[in-house]
N, C-alpha and C positions, 0 to 999 in steps of 0.2 A: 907253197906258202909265200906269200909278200910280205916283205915284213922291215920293219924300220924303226926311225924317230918320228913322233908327230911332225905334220908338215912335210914330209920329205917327199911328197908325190905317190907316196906307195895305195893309194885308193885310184886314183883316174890309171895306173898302169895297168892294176888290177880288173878295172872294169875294158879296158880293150883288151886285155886274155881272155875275159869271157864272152865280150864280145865274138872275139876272133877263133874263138875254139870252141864247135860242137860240144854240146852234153856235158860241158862246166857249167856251174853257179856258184856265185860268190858267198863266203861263208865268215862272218866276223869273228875276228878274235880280239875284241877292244872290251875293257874292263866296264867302261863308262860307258859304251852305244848298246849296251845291254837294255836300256832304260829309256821308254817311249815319253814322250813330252819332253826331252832333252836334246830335241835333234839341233837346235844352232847352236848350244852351250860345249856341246862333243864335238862337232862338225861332222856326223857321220852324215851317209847319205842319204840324199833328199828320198819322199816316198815313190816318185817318180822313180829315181835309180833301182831305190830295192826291188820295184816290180819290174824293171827291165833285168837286170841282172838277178834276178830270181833270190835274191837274198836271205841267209838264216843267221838265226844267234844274232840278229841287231833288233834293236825296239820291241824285245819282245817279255817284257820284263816291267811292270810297276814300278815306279822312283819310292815308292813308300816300304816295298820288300827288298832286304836285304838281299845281297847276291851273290857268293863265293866260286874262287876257283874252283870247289868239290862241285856245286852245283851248276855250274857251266860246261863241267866233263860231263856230266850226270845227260844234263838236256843235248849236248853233243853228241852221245851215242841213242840217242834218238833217232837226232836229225839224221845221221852219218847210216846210220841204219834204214831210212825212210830214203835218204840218196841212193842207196845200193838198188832199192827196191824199184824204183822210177830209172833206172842204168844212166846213172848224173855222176858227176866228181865233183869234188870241192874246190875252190879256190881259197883258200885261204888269206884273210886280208888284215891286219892290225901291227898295233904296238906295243900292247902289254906282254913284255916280256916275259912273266912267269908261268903266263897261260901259252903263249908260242912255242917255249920249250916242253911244259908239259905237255901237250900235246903232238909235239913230235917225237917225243921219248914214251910215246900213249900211257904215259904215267895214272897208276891206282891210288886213288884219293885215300889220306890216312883217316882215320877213325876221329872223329869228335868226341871231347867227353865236354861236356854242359855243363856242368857245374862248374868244373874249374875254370874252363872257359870265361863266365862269371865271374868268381874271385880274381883272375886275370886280370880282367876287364875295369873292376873298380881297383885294384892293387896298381894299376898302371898309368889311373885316368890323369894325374898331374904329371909334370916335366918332370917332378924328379923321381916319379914312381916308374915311368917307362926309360928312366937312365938306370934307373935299380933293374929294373928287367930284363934291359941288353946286356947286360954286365952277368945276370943269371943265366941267360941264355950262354955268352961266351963259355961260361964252365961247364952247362951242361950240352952243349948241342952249335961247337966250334964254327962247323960249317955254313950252320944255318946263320950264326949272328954276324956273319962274313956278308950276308947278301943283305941282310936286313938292313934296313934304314933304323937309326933309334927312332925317329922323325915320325914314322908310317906305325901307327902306332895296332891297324890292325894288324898288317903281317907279325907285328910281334908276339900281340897275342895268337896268332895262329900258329906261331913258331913256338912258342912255349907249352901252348895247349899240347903238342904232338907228342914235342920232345919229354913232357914232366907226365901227362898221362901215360903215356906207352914206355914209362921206364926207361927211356933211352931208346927203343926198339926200332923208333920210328922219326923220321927227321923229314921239315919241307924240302929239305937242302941234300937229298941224297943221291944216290947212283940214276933214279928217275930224270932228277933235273940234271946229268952231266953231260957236255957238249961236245963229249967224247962218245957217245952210244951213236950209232946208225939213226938217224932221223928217218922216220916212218915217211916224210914227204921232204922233198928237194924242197930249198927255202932260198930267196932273191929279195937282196934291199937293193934300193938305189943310192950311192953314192950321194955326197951333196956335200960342200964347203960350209964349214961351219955360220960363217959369215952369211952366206945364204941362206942357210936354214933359218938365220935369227930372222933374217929380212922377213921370207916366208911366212915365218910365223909372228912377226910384228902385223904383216900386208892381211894374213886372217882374220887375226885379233879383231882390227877396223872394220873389215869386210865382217865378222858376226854382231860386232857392236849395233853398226848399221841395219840390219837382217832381222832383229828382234831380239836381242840376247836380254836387254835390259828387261821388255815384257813378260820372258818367257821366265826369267829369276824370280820378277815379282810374282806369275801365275804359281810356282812351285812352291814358294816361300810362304802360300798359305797352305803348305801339303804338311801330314808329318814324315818327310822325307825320311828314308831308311839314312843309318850313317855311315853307308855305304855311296849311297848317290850323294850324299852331300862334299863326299871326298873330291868330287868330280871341281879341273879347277877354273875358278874364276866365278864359279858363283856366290862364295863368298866375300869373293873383292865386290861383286855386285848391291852384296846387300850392305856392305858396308857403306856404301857410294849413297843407296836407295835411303839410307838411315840418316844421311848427312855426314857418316865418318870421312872420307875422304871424296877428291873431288874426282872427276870424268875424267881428267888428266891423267892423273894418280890410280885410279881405277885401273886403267889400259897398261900404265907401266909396271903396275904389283903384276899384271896375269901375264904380261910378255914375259915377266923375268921370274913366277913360277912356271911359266908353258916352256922357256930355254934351259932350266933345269933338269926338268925331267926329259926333255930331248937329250941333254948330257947324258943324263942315265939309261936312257935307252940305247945311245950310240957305246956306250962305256961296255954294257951285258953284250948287245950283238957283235962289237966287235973285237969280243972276248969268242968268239964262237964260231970253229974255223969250218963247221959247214955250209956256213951261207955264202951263197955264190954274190958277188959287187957288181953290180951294173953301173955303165955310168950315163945311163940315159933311157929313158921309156921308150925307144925305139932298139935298143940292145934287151933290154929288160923284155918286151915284148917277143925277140926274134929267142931268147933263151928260153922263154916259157915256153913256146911254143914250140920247142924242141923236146923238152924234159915232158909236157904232154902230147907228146904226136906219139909213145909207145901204150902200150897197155897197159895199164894202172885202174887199182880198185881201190875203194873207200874200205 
């Protein structure tokens, strides 16, 4: 597994592992590249890549359907079962942290209940209902309103769904996602000065702006977008922009300084997590993967 902060180089290392190693394919774990018509707004990779790198779990997903952790494990042991069968291994490539660790802790999706689900959903939909909500969660299900954003207003209801359906039985936040179990696969970020990272991902920002991000906002923004893809960020700094609310300027600086936060948050989880190996450059990064796969390993 590759795995990092957005920006951080962890997709071009990723693709000379697979280049440079027999019988790997690259396998996404990104929350947002899940969803086809999104490819410069996520910056995953070009269609070209995915067909050279034989790629699964990216763009394969409608921006109007919703998309859940449970349902990305779900279609994952598909894939991971259709690799075994063709004698492929996975590479693992992303930054959503909560799908990275579940899946290397091969973590069992907890049970949905729907309805309450729903009550959740509208009991939390204003600021001060999802500040009522973390504050319920903290009493009922400690560990989970530990990881939770108040902010991220689906994890919440998905945290509450678990923990208030299943009685307490069941938590997003349990022995599955702890960074103390054996990881089912060796995992490698690459190192990067924070200073860097912003540069990075300021020099992206520009480089999608350029590429078509504004067209490709307008093209979705007549979809009914699931409110799942619409989480994805910078497309609503976009329409704000497309609306006359703010200008191109202000545009780019609102998505550099949501894209630098959650880089925080990604550096903050991973490097709470003392199985991943730090590389400090895609030529170290490279000579380690291709150590950790030069022995026998299945999917």
């Amino acid at each position: 597994m590759i795995v990092g902060p957005t920006a951080s180089g962890k997709t071009a290392l990723a693709h000379r592992v697979v280049g440079a190693v027999a019988g790997t394919v690259a396998v996404g774990i990104d929350a947002m590249a899940v969803y086809r018509g999104m490819e410069v707004g996520t910056a995953m990779p070009s269609l070209g890549e995915r067909l050279a790198f034989g790629y699964r779990m990216v763009a394969h997903v409608d921006p109007v359907v919703p998309y859940s952790l449970g349902q990305y494990l779900h279609d994952l042991e598909v894939t991971l079962a259709d690799l075994r069968q063709g004698g492929l291994r996975p590479v693992f490539v992303g930054g959503t942290a909560l799908w990275v660790e579940a899946v290397a802790n091969e973590m069992r999706v907890p049970p949905t209940y729907p309805g309450l689900r729903l009550w959740l959903e509208l009991a939390t939909s204003s600021a001060a209902g999802a500040a009522a909500g973390h504050r319920l969660l903290v009493l009922v299900d400690p560990p989970a309103a530990a990881r939770v954003d108040p902010r991220n207003r689906r994890r919440l209801v998905r945290a509450l769904e678990v923990a208030l359906g299943s009685g307490g039985a069941r938590s997003v936040s349990g022995e599955e996602l702890s960074s103390n179990r054996p990881s089912r696969y060796p995992m490698l970020a690459l190192r990067i000065p924070r200073e860097r990272l912003r540069q990075r991902i300021r020099e992206r920002i520009a480089t999608q702006l350029q590429s078509g991000w504004i067209e490709e906002a307008t093209r979705l923004d007549r979809q009914a977008l699931s409110r799942t893809a619409r989480e994805a960020i910078g497309y609503a700094e976009i329409w704000e922009y497309l609306g006359g609310g703010i200008s191109h300027e202000e545009t780019e600086v609102r998505i550099e300084r949501r894209t630098y936060r959650l880089a925080k948050r990604q550096l903050a989880w991973f490097e709470r997590d003392p199985r991943i190996i730090w590389v400090e450059d895609e030529e170290e990064g490279l000579s380690r993967a291709k150590e950790l796969l030069g022995g026998d390993a299945s999917v």
